[in-house]
C-alpha positions in Angstrom: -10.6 -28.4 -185.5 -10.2 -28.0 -182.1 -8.2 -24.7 -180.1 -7.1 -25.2 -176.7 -6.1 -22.3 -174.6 -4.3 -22.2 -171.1 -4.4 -19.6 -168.7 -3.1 -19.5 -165.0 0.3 -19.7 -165.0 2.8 -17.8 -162.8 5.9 -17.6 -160.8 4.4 -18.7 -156.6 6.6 -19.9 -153.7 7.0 -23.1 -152.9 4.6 -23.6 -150.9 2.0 -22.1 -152.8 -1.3 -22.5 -154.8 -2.1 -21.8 -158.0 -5.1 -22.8 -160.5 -4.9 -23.3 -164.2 -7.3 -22.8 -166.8 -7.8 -24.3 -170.4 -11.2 -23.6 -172.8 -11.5 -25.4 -175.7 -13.0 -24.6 -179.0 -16.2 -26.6 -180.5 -18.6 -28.9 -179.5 -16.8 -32.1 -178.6 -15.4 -30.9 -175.6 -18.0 -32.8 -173.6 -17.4 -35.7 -175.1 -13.8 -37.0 -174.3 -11.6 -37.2 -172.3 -9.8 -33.8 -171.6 -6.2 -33.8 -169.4 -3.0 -31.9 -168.0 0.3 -32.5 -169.0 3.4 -30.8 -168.2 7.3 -30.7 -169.6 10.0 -29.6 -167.0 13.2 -28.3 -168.7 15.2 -31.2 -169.9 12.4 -33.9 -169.6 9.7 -35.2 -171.5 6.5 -34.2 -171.2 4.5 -36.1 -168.3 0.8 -37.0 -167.3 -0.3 -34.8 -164.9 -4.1 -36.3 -164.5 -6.9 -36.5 -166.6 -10.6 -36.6 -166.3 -12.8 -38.6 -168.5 -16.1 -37.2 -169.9 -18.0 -39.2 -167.1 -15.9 -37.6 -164.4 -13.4 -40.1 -163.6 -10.0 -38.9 -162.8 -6.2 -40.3 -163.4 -3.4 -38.7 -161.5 0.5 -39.2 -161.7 1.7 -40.6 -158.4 4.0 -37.2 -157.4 0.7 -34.8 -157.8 -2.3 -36.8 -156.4 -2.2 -35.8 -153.3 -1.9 -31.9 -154.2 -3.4 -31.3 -157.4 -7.3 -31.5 -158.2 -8.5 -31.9 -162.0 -11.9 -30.6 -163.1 -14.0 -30.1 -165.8 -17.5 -27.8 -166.5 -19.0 -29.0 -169.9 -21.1 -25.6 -169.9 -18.4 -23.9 -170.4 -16.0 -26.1 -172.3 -13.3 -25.6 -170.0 -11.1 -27.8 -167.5 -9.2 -26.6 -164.4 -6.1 -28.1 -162.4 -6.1 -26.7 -159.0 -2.7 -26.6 -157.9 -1.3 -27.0 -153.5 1.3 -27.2 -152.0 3.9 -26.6 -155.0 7.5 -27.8 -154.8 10.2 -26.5 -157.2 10.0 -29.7 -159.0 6.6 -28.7 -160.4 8.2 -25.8 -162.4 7.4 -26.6 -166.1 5.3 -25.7 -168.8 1.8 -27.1 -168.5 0.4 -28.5 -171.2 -3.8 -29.2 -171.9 -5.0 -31.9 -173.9 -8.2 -33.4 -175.8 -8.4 -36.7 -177.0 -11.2 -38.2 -179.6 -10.3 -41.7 -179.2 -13.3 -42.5 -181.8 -10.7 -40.7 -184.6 -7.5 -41.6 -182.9 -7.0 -37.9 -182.5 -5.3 -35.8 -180.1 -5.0 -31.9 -179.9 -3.3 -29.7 -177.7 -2.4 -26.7 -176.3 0.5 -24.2 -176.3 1.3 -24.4 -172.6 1.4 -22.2 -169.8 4.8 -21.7 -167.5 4.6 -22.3 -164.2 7.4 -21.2 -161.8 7.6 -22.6 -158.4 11.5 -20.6 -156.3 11.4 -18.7 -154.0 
């Protein structure tokens, strides 16, 4: 069983930057592919970007330019460094691991993030 845990959420002004935090439980961290997601009030949850267990990253077309995705095996734990937030970024955001060998995904609870001035 895998535990994912967020961290970094906030209110900030638009404007702002902020950087979120999620360390996973276990071993297979390495492994997989790990990723951000986030749910806005109202909306279904989106793709923010992932990053593959070689280091390759996917991002949604509305954060590419602003939002960076990392990973550090040694630690178990990914990061999304977060510029230049708009309001439309408020939303919870949402970590994820995925073992596609067992068709298996696990995630996180979330952490709110609150972009108004």
């Amino acid at each position: 069983q895998v535990q994912l845990v967020e961290s970094g959420g906030g209110l900030v002004q638009p404007g702002g930057s902020l950087r979120l935090s999620c360390a996973a439980s276990g071993s297979i961290f390495r492994f997989n592919t790990v990723g951000w997601y986030r749910q806005a009030p109202g909306k279904e949850r989106e793709l923010v970007a992932t990053i593959d267990s070689g280091g390759n990253t996917n991002y949604a077309d509305s954060t590419k330019a602003r939002f960076t995705i990392s990973r550090d095996n040694t630690k178990s734990t990914m990061y999304l460094q977060m510029n230049n937030l708009k309001p439309e970024d408020t939303a919870v955001y949402y970590c994820n691991l995925e073992v596609a060998a067992l068709s298996m995904v696990y995630w996180g609870k979330g952490t709110l993030v609150t972009v108004s001035s």
